[in-house]
C-alpha positions as CSV (number, residue, x, y, z in Angstrom):
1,X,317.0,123.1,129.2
2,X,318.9,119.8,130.1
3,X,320.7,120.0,127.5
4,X,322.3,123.3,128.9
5,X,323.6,121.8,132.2
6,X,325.7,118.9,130.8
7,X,328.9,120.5,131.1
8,X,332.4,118.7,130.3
9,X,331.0,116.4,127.8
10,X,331.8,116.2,124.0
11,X,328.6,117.7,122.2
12,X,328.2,117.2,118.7
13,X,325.4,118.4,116.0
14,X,324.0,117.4,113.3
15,X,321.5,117.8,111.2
16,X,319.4,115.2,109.0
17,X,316.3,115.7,106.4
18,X,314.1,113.0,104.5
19,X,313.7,111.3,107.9
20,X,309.8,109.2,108.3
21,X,308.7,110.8,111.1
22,X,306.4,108.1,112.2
23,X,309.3,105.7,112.6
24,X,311.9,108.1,113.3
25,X,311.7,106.7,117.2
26,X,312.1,103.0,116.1
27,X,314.5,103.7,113.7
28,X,316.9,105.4,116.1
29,X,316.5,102.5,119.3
30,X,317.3,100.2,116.8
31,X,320.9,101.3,116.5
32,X,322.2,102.5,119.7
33,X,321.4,100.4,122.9
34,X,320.7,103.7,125.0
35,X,317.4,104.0,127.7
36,X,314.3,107.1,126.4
37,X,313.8,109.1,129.0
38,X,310.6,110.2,128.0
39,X,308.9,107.0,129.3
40,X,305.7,107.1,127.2
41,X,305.9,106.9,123.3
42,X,303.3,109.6,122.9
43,X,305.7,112.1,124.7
44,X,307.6,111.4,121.2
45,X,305.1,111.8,119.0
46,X,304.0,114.7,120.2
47,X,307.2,116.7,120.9
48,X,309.2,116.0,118.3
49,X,311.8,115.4,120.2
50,X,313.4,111.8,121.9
51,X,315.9,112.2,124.4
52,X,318.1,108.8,125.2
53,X,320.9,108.4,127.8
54,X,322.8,105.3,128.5
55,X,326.5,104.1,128.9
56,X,329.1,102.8,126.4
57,X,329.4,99.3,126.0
58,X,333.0,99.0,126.5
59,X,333.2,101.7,130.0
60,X,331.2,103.7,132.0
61,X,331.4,106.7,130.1
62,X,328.2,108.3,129.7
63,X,326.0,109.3,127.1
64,X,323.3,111.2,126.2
65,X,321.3,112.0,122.9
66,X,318.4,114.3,121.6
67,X,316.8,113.9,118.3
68,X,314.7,116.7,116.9
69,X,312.5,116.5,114.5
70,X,310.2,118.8,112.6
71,X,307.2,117.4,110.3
72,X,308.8,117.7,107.1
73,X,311.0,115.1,108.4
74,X,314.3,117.4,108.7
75,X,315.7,118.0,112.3
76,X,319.1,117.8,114.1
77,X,320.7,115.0,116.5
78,X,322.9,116.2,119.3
79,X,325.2,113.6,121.0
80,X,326.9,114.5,124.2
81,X,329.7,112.0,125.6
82,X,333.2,112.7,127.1
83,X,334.7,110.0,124.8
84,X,335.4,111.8,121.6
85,X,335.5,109.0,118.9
86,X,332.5,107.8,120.7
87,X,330.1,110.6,120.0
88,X,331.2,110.6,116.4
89,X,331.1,107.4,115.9
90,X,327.4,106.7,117.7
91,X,326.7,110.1,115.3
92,X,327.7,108.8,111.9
93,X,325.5,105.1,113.4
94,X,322.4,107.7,113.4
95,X,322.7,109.3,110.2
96,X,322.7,106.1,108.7
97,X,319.9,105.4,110.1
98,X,317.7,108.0,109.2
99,X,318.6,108.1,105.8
100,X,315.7,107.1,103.1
């Protein structure tokens, strides 16, 4: 749903497999210094799905990403910025990863 009112920004998809779902959550704070929204770590675990918002570190642009993943370990990111080269960029960081 929140995802359909951020209007203007760059939104870019992607999808992943082979992720390990338990750390999936770690994995991804661990390479972008962005805030979870969801507040408690079983909101994760039991949606599948981790939303993060924050600002770039060299502006004020913002930024917001959703990870969803299924149990099999496949799933999609979606990375919403105005700053183009950003939202790739913070993208291809996640990929990397998530990979095994």
């Amino acid at each position: 749903k929140s995802m359909k009112r951020l209007q203007g920004f760059q939104r870019v998809t992607s999808k992943f497999t082979g992720a390990a779902v338990d750390d999936l959550d770690r994995a991804v704070l661990k390479q972008v210094a962005l805030q979870p929204l969801d507040i408690k770590t079983e909101t994760w675990k039991e949606s599948r799905r981790l939303r993060l918002m924050g600002n770039l570190p060299a502006g004020a642009d913002k930024v917001y990403i959703v990870v969803q993943c299924k149990d099999d370990g496949s799933g999609t990111f979606t990375v919403c910025c105005d700053n183009a080269m950003a939202t790739n960029s913070i993208l291809d960081t996640l990929k990397k990863a998530l990979k095994p």
